[in-house]
Each structure stands twice: as structure tokens, then as C-alpha cells.
PARO-799952 format. One record per residue (C-alpha): residue number from 0; residue in one letter; x, y, z. Coordinates in Angstrom, 1 decimal. Example, Ala and Ser with C-alpha at 12.3 -4.5 7.8 and 13.67 -1.06 7.14 Angstrom:
# residues 2
{0; a; {12.3; -4.5; 7.8}};
{1; s; {13.7; -1.1; 7.1}};
***
This chain:
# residues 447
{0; x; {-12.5; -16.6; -36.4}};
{1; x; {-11.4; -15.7; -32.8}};
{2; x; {-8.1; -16.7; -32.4}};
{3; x; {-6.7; -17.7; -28.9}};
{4; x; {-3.2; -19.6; -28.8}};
{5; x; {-2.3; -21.2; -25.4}};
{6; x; {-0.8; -23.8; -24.0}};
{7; x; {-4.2; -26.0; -22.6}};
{8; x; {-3.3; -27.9; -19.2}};
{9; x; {-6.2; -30.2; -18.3}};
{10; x; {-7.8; -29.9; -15.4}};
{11; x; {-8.6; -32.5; -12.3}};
{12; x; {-12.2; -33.8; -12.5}};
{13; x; {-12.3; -33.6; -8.9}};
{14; x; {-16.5; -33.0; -8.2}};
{15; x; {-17.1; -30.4; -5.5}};
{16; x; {-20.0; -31.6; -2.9}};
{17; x; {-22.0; -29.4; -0.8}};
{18; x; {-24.7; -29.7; 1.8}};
{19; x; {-26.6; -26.6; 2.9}};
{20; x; {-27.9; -25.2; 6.1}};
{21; x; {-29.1; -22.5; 7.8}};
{22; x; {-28.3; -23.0; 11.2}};
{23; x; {-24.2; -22.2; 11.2}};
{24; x; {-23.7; -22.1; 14.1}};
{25; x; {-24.9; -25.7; 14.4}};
{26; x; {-22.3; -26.9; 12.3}};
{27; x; {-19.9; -29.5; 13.8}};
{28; x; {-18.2; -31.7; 11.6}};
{29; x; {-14.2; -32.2; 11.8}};
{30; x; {-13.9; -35.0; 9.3}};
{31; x; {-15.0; -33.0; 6.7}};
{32; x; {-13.7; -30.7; 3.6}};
{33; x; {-13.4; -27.1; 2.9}};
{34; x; {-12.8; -25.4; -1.1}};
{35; x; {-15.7; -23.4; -1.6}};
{36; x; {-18.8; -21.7; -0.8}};
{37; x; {-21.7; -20.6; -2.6}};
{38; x; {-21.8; -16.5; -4.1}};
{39; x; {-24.5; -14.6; -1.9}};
{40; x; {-27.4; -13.3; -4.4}};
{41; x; {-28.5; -10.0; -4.3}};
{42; x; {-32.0; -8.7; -4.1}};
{43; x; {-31.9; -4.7; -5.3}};
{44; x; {-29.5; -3.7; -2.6}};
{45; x; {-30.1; -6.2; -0.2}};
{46; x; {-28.0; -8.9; 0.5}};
{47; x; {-29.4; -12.3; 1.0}};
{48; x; {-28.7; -14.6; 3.6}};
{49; x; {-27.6; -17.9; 2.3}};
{50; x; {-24.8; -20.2; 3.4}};
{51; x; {-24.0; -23.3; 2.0}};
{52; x; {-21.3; -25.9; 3.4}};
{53; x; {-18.7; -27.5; 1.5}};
{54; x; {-18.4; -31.7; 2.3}};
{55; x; {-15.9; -33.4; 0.4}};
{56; x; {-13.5; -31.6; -2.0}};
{57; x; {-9.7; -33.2; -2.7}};
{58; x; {-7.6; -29.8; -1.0}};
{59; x; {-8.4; -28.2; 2.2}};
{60; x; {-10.1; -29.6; 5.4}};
{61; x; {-12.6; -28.0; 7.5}};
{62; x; {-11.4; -28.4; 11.3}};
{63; x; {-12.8; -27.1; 14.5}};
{64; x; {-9.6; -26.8; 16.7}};
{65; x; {-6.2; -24.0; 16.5}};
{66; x; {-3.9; -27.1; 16.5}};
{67; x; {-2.5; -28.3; 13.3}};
{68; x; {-2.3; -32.0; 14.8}};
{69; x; {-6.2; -31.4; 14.6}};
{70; x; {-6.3; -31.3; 11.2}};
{71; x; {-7.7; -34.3; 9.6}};
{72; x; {-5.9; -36.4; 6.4}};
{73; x; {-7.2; -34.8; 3.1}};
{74; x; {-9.4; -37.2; 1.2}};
{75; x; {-7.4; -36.9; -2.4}};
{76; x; {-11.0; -37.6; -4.8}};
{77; x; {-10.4; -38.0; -7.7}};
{78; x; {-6.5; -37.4; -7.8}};
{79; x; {-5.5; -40.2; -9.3}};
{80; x; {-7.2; -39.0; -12.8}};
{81; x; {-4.7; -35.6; -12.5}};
{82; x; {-1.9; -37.6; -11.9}};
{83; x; {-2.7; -39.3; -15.3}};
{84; x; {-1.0; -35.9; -17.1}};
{85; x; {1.2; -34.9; -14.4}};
{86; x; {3.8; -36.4; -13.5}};
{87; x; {4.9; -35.1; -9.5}};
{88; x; {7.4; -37.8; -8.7}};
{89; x; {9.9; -35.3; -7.5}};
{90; x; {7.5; -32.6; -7.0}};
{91; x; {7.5; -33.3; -2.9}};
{92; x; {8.1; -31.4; 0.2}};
{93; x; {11.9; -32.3; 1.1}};
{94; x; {11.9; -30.2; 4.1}};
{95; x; {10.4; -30.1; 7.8}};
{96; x; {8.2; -27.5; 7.5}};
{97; x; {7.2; -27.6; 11.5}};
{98; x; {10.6; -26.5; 12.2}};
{99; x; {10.4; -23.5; 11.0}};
{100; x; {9.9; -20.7; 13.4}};
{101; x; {6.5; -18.6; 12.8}};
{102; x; {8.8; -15.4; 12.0}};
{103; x; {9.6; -16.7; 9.0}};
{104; x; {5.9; -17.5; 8.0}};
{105; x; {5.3; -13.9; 9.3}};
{106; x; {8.1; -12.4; 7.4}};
{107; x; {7.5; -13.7; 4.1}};
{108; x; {3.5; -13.1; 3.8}};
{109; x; {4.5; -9.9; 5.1}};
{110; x; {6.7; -9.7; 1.9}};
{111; x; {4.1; -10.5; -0.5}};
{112; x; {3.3; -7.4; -2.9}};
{113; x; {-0.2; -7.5; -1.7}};
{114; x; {-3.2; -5.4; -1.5}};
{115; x; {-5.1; -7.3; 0.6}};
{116; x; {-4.3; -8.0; 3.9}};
{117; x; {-2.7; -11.6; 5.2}};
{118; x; {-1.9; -11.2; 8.6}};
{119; x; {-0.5; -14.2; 10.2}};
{120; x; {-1.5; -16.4; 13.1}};
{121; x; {-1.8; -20.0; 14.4}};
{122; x; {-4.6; -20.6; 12.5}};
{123; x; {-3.1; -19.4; 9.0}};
{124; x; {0.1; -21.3; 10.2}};
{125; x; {-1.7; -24.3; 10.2}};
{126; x; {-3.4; -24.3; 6.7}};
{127; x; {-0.1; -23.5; 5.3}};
{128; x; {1.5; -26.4; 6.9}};
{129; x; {-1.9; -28.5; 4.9}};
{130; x; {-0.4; -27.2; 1.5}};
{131; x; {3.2; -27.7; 2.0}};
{132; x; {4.0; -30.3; 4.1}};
{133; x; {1.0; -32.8; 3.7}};
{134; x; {-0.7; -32.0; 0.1}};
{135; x; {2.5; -31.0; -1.9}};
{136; x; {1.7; -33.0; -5.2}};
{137; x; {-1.3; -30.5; -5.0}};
{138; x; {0.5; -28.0; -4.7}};
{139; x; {2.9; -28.9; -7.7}};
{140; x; {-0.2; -29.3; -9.7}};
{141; x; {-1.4; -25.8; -8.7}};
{142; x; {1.6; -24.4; -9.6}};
{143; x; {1.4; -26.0; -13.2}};
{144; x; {-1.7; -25.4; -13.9}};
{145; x; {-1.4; -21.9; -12.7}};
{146; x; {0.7; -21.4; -15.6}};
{147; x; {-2.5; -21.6; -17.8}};
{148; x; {-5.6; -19.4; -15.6}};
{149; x; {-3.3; -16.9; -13.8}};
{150; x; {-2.7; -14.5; -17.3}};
{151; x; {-6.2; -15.3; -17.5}};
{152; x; {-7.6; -14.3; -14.0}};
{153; x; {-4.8; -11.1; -13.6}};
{154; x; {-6.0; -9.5; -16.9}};
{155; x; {-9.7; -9.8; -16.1}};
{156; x; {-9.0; -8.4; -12.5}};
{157; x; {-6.6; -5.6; -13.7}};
{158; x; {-9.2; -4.6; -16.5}};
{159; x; {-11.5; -4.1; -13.3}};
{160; x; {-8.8; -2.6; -11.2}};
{161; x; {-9.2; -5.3; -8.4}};
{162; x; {-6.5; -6.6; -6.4}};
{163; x; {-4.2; -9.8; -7.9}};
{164; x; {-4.4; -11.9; -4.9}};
{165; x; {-8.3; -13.0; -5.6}};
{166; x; {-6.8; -15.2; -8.7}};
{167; x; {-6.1; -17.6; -5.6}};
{168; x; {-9.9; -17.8; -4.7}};
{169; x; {-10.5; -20.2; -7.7}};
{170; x; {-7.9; -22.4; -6.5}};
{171; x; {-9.8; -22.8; -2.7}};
{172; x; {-13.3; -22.8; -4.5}};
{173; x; {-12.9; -25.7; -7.5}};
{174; x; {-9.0; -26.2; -7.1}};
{175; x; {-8.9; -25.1; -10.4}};
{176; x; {-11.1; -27.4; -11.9}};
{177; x; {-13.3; -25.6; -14.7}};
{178; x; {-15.8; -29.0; -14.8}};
{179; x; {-16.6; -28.9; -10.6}};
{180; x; {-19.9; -28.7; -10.0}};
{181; x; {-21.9; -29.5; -6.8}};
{182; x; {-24.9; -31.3; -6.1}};
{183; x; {-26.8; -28.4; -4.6}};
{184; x; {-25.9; -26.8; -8.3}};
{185; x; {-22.7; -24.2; -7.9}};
{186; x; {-20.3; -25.1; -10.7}};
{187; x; {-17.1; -24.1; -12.9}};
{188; x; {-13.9; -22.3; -11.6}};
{189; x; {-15.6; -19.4; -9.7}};
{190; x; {-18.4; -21.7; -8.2}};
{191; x; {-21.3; -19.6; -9.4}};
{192; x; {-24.7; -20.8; -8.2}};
{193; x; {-27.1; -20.4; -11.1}};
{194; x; {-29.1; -17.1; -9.9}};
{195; x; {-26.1; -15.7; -9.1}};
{196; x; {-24.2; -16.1; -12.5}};
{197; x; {-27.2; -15.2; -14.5}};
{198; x; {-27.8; -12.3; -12.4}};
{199; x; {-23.8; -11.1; -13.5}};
{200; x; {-24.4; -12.1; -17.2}};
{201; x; {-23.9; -15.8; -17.6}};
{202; x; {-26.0; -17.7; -20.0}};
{203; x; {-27.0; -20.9; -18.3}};
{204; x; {-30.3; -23.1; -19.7}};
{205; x; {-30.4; -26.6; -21.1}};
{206; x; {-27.2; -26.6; -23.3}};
{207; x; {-25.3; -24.1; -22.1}};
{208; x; {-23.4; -23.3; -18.6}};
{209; x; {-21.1; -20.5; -18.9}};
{210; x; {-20.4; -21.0; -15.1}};
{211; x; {-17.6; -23.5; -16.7}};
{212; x; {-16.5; -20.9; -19.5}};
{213; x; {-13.3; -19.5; -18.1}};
{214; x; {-13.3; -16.5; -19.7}};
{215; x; {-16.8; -15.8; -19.1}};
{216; x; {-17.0; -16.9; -15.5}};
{217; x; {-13.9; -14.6; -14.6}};
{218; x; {-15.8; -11.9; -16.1}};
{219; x; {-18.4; -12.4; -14.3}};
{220; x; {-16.8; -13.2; -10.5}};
{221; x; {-14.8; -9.9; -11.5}};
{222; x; {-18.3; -7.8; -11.8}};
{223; x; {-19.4; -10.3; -8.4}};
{224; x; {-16.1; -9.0; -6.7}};
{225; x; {-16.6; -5.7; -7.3}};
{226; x; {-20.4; -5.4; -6.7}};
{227; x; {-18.9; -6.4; -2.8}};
{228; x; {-16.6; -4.1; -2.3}};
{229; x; {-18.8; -1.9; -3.4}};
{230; x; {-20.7; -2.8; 0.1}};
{231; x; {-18.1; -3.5; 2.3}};
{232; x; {-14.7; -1.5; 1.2}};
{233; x; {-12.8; -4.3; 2.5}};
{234; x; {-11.6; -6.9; 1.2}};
{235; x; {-11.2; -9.6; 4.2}};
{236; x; {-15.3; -9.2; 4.5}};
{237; x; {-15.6; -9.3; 0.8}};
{238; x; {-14.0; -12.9; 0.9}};
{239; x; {-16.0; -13.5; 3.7}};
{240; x; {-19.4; -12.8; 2.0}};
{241; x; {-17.6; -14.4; -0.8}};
{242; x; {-18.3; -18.0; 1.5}};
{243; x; {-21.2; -17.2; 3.5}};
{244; x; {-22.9; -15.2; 2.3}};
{245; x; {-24.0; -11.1; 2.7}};
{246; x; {-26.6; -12.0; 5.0}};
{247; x; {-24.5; -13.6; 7.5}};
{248; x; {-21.4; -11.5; 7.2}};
{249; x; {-23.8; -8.2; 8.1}};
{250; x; {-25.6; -10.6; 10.9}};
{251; x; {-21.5; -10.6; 12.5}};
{252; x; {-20.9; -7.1; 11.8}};
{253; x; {-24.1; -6.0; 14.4}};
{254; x; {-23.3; -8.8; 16.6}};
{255; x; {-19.7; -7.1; 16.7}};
{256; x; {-21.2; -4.1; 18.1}};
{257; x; {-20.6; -2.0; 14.2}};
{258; x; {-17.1; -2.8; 13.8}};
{259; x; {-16.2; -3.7; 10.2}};
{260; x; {-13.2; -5.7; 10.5}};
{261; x; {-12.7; -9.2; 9.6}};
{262; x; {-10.9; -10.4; 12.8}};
{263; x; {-12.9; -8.8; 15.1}};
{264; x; {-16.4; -10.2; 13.7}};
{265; x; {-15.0; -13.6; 13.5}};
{266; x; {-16.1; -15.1; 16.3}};
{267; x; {-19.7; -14.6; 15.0}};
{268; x; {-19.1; -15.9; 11.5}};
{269; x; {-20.2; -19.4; 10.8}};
{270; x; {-17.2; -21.8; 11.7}};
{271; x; {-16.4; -22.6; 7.5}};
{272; x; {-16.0; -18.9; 7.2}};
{273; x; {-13.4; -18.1; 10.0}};
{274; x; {-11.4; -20.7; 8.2}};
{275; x; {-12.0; -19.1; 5.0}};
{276; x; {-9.8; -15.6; 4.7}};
{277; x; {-6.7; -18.2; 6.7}};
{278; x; {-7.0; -20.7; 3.6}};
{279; x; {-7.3; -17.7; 1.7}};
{280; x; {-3.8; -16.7; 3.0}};
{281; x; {-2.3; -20.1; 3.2}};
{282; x; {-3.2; -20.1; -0.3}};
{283; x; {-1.4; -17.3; -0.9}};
{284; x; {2.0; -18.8; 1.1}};
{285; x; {1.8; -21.8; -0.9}};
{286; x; {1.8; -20.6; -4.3}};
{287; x; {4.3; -18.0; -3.7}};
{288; x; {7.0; -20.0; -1.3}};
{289; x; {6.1; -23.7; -2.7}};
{290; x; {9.9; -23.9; -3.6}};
{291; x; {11.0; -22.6; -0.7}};
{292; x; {9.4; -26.1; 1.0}};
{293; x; {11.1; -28.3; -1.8}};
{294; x; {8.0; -28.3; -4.1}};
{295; x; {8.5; -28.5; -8.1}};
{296; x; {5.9; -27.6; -10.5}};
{297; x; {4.7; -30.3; -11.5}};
{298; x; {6.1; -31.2; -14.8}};
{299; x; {3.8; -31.9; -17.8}};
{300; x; {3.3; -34.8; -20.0}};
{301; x; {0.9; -33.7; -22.0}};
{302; x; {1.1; -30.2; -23.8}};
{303; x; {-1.4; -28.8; -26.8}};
{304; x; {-1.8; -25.7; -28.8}};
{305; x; {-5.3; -24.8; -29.0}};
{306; x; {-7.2; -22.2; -31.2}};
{307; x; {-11.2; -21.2; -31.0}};
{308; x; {-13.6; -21.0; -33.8}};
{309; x; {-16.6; -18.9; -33.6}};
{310; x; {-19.6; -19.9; -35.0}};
{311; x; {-23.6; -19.1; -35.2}};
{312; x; {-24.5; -22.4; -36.2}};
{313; x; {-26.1; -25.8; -34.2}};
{314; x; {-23.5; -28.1; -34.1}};
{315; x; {-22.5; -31.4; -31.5}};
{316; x; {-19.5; -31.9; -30.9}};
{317; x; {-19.7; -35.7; -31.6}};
{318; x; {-20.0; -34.2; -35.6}};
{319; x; {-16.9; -32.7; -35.0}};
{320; x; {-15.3; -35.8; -33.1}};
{321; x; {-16.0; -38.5; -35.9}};
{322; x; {-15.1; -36.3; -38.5}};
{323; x; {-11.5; -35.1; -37.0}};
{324; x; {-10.8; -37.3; -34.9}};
{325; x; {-10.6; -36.3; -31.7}};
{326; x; {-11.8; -37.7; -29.0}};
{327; x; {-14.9; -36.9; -27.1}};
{328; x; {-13.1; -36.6; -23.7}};
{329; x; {-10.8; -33.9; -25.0}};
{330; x; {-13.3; -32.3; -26.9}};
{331; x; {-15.7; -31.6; -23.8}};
{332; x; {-12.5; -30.9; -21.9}};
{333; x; {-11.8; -27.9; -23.8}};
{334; x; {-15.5; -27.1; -24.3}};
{335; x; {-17.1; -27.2; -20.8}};
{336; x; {-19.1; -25.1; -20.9}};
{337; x; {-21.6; -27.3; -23.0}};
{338; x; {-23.2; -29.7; -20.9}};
{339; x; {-24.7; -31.4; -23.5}};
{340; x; {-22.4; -31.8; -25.8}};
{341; x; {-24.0; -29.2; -28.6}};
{342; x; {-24.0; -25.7; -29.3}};
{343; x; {-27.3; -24.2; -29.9}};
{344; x; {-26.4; -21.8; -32.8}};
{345; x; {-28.3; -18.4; -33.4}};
{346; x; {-25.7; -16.2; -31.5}};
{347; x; {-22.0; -16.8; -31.3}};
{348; x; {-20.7; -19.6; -29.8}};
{349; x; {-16.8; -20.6; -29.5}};
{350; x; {-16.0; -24.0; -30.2}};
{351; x; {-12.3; -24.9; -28.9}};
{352; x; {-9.9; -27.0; -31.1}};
{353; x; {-6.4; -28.4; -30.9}};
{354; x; {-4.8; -25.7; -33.3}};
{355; x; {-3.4; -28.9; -35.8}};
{356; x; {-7.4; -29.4; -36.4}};
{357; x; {-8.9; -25.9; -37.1}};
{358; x; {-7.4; -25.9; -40.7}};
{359; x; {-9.4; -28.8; -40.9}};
{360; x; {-12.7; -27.9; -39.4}};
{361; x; {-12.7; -25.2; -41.5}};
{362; x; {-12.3; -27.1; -44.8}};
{363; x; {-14.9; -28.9; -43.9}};
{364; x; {-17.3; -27.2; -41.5}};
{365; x; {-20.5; -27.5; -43.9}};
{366; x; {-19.8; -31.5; -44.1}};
{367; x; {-19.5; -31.4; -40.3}};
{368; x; {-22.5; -29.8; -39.7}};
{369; x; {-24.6; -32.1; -42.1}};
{370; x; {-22.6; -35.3; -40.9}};
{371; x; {-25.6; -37.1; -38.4}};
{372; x; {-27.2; -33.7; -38.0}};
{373; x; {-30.9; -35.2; -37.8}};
{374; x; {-30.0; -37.9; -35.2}};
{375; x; {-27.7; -36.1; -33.0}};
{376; x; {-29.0; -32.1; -33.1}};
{377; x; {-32.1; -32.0; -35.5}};
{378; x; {-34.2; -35.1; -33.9}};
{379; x; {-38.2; -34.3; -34.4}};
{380; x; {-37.3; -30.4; -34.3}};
{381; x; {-37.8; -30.5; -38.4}};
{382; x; {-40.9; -32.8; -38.2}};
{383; x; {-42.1; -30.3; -35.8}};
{384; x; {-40.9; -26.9; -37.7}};
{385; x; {-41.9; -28.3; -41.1}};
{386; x; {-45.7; -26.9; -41.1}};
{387; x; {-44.2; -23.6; -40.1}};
{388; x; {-40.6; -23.0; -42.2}};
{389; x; {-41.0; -22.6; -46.1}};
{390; x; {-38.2; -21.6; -48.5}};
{391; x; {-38.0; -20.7; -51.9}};
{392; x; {-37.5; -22.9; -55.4}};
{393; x; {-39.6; -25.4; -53.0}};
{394; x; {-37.4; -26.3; -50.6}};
{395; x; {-37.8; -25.3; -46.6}};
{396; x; {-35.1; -24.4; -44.2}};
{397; x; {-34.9; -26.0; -40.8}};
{398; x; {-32.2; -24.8; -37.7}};
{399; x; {-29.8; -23.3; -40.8}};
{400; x; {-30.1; -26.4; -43.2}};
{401; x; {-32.2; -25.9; -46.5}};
{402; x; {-34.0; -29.2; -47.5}};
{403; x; {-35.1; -29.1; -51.7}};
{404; x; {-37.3; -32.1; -53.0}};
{405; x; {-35.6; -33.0; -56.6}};
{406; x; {-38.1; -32.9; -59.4}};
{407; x; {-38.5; -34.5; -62.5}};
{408; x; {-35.8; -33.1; -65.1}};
{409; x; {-33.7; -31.8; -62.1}};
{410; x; {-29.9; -32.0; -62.6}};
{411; x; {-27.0; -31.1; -59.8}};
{412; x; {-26.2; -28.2; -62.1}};
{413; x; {-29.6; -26.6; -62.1}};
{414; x; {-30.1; -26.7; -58.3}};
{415; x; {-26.7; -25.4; -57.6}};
{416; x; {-27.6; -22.8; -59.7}};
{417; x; {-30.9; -22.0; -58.4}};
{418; x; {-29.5; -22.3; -54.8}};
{419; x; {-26.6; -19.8; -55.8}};
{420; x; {-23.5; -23.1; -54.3}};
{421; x; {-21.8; -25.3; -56.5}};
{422; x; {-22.1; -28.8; -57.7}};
{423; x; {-19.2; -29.9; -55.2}};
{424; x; {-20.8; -28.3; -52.7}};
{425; x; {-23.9; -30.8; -52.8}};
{426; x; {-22.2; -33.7; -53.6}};
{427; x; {-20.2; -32.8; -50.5}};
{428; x; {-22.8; -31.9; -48.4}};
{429; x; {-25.0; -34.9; -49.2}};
{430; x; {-22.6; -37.9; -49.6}};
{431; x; {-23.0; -38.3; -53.1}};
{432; x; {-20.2; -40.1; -55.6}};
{433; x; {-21.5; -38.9; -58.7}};
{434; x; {-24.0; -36.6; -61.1}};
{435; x; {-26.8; -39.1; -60.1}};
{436; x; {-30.2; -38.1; -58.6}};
{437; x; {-33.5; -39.5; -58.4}};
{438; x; {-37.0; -37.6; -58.2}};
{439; x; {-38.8; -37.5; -55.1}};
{440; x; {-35.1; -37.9; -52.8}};
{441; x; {-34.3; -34.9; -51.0}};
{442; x; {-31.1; -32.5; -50.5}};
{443; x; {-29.4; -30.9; -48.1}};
{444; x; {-28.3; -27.2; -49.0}};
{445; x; {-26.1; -26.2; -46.2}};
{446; x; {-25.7; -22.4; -46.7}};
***
């Protein structure tokens, strides 16, 4: 057993929508919402062109203008579901940001123990008046929820000796959300599209989406991160790319006559990107000087230990529900990563418990993993396998599961024996109350 003990913070179930294009430039819509973009994918060394256009996600707007007073009212989807678990009713801005005098923006990015560059101007000055002074029960949440990925994303990006400040990138592509996913397909924290994640490692078929792992998808933007920097050696363009695209950001460099400079290309960046790297910084601001704008972190009502169990063998997570009782919500919560609820078996797979339960599961894992296994895993996959799986003492074995066909003269003793379990074990595994079996009923041996 893996053993990971945290404190799990649910995350919003805000959904992340994007529409794509390849025209940029032709791009004019003020109403509408910028988080994320999609990861370029790579062909050999070439870097594709691909950009994709965020529509409606609950943080930061898209807007066409330097003034802040252009900045339209952020659409809060699916906020009222976070507000469930966090409680932010004094977690609000009590001060006027707009009096503040741009020094003091300028000083205190400037102050930042940063790698990266965030250089300061009226365009950065507006996002960071978005996040403090109009979104700051966002901005509570973020800070609360930070609590839980940040360990996560800064030992992942020191491992690969990258910079801390891209932990904040999560929080302006899925606002934190593990679950977000798009319609045009990019999903989980990072906002891998599929190519892109298998093509850094991720598994990602019918039943399985690591893009919504945590752990795996940090990995995996980590090796992403790198790859760019790799390219560009700096990391304005690398965010850049990191939203448009390869293809486009090289398109600006040419345009810019060679230079390789975030700020002087921008004018020939598609318009969602120049207002990427100033989110990027605002997101910085925020999360560093959210108190010093009268922002709390939001205070939790609902806390749980969790701990992981690793296991090779097919399993839904509705067997595991019914028989702990836990509810299905929760469950998938702290198991995105399966979209459909089951976990394929054959390699290892982590399943992720509230720690009270694990003793539990483990006591009775091979019940669980009998309990409805035909209707809710197995469905026609034994009618189908049963020509071609054969076992020995006459029984056959089917996705793990051993199926014996009792005999005449057959007692629970003999077939434990011959099956090398115990007597418990199959009255436990098959439901049975006592000694009594019948020729021609079958049992499950789940070993």
C-alpha cells in the first residue's frame, strides 16, 4: 500500500469551455472569459501551430482595452457549488484597491523571490485589480485550496529544477479544479489536450484520464515545461507558447524582426495571449499580497484525511461505495482521474480513500471486488472470454476471478483445499451462511 496523508480540500466543479480558431487575429470578443489555453503539440522538433480560445471560465476575463473600467463582470459558473465547503463570509476585500498608487504594485512584484520575470504595467495593474478588488471570495478560495496542490506542484517543479512561480499557471488554466475539462477535450489541472498528455506519458483511453491525476499531470506539465524552455530559454515565451501555441509564438518572434522577448513580440501575438503572461503576474500579486487587500483564506468546513491503496485488480468504485459507505460524489472526487467510475486492473492503479475507511477496504477487499462484479465490471466480458480462459480442478478464471462448477460429493472443505483458501474465504466471497452447496451452482474463488 502507497500511503499518502493529506488534508483533501475539494475542488470547484467549475467546467472550462473553449472554442477554437485559427485566425487570431480575428478574434474580437470583450464579453468573454480567459483561464486557459490548450498545450502546443510537438512534431519531432517542430512546433505546431494550434491556438485554442477560452469562452467561459468562473476567474479572469478576456478584454480588448488597457482600461480597467473596460473590464467586463466575471461570470461566477458554478461558484455557488465551492461555496458549499467554503465558507468566505469575511473573506472580502475591505480596502480601495484603486487608490493605491502603481509604486506600490511595482514595489511589491518587484519584491517577489522570483525567477521569472513580472514587470509591471497598466495592463498587469488591471488584472490585479480583477483578483483583488472584484473576485476576492476567489481569491480566498485560491488561497485555501493552495494549501493542498502548492507542496504538490513546488516538489514536482523543484525535482525538475524549474522556477516556483509556474505552480500559479494551474490556477489561470482550471482555477484549480482537477475535474475541468473542455468541450474541444483539454482537461484536469494542467489543461492537457489528449495528444499532448500522451505524448508526456499520461495514460488516457476509455477508463482512464490521467490528465485529472494530480500527481501525474504535474509530472507531466513539468516534462511539458521543460521541453519549452528547452526552445525558447525564456520563460515569458515559454508561458506564451504555453497559451497559443509554438507555432504562433515563433510566427511573432519573425514578425518582430528576431527579437526573442516577450514584450517586444506582443503586439503580434494573438490578443488572449498578450493578456496571458499579465494574468500570469496578477496571479502572482494576488496570491502573495491577498492580505494585504483584506482577503482571508477562506476558512474550511469540511476537512478529511485521506490515504491511497494500490491495487492491480478491476474494481468500480460503486463496489467500494455500497460496501463502505461512502458516497459516490466523494469517491469520484478523490478519484478523477477515472471517468468511468472503474479501474481497469492489470497494472497498478491508486484508488483514494478517506483514511477512517482503508482499514476497512482492506479487510474486505476480496468481498468488494466480488460484490456486483458481473453487473457493474464483468458484464458479457466472461461470456465472451469463457471459450478462451480454462483453469485448473475445472474451474476457469475470468478478469482475476476463478469460477469452479461444484460436483457431486463436493464439500467447502475439499475445494478450499484444492484451491489452496479457506472455508471462510468462500463463504465470504460468495454470500453463503453455511456448509451448504448444491451440484451444478458455481463459485467464486477470488485469489
Amino acid at each position: 500500500m502507497k500511503k499518502i496523508l493529506f488534508t483533501f480540500l475539494f475542488c470547484c466543479a467549475a467546467f472550462v469551455l473553449r472554442a477554437q480558431t485559427t485566425e487570431p487575429d480575428s478574434i474580437s470578443r470583450p464579453d468573454t472569459l480567459l483561464t486557459a489555453d490548450t498545450l502546443y503539440t510537438m512534431d519531432s522538433l517542430d512546433i505546431q501551430d494550434t491556438l485554442v480560445v477560452d469562452s467561459v471560465v468562473p476567474f479572469i476575463p478576456y478584454y480588448t482595452g488597457w482600461n480597467e473600467s473596460e473590464v467586463t463582470d466575471i461570470e461566477m459558473r458554478a461558484l455557488d457549488w465551492c461555496m458549499q465547503w467554503l465558507d468566505t463570509t469575511d473573506c472580502i476585500a475591505v480596502h480601495d484597491t484603486t487608490t493605491l498608487p502603481d509604486s506600490v504594485y511595482k514595489a511589491r512584484l518587484q519584491a517577489l523571490p522570483c525567477v521569472i520575470e513580472l514587470p509591471y504595467n497598466e495592463r498587469v495593474r488591471a488584472f490585479i485589480l480583477r483578483y483583488v478588488k472584484r473576485s476576492p471570495k476567489q481569491v480566498a478560495r485560491m488561497m485555501r485550496m493552495s494549501e493542498y496542490y502548492f507542496p504538490l506542484f513546488e516538489e514536482v517543479l523543484a525535482r525538475y529544477n524549474l522556477p516556483y512561480e509556474l505552480k500559479y499557471l494551474p490556477i489561470i488554466e482550471s482555477a484549480l479544479n482537477p475535474m475541468a475539462r473542455s468541450y474541444v477535450g483539454a482537461a484536469g489541472l494542467w489543461q492537457f489536450m489528449p495528444g499532448t498528455g500522451k505524448l508526456f506519458g499520461l495514460e488516457i483511453n476509455s477508463l482512464v484520464d490521467e490528465r485529472m491525476d494530480p500527481v501525474k499531470s504535474t509530472e507531466a506539465a513539468c516534462r511539458f515545461l521543460s521541453s519549452m524552455y528547452a526552445v525558447y530559454h525564456d520563460w515569458n515565451l515559454v508561458i506564451a507558447a504555453y497559451n497559443c501555441g509554438g507555432g504562433n509564438v515563433n510566427k511573432a518572434i519573425k514578425r518582430a524582426g528576431g527579437k526573442r522577448d516577450f514584450w517586444s513580440i506582443y503586439p503580434y501575438l494573438p490578443r488572449e495571449t498578450r493578456n496571458y503572461v499579465p494574468i500570469f503576474i496578477a496571479a502572482n500579486y494576488a496570491m502573495n499580497y491577498g492580505q494585504e487587500h483584506g482577503i482571508c483564506k477562506a476558512p474550511l468546513e469540511k476537512t478529511m484525511l485521506t490515504d491511497t491503496i494500490a491495487t492491480t485488480r478491476r474494481l468500480h468504485l460503486q463496489q467500494v461505495s455500497e460496501n463502505l459507505d461512502i458516497p459516490m460524489d466523494e469517491l469520484r472526487r478523490l478519484n478523477p482521474q477515472y471517468s468511468r467510475d472503474i479501474l481497469p486492473g492489470g497494472s497498478i492503479y491508486t484508488l483514494c480513500l478517506p483514511s477512517e475507511k482503508v482499514g476497512l477496504y482492506i479487510e474486505q477487499e476480496d468481498s468488494i471486488l466480488v460484490y456486483k462484479a458481473d453487473s457493474l465490471i464483468n458484464n458479457r466480458r466472461a461470456e465472451i472470454d469463457l471459450a478462451k480462459v480454462t483453469g485448473i480442478h475445472g474451474g476457469y478464471r475470468v478478469n482475476g476471478v476463478t469460477y469452479y462448477t461444484i460436483k457431486r460429493g463436493d464439500t467447502l472443505g475439499g475445494i478450499a483445499k484444492k484451491f489452496h483458501c479457506t472455508v471462510k474465504q468462500l463463504k465470504q466471497w460468495n454470500g453463503l451462511k453455511n456448509d451448504n452447496i448444491r451440484e451444478g451452482k458455481k463459485l467464486k474463488i477470488c485469489k
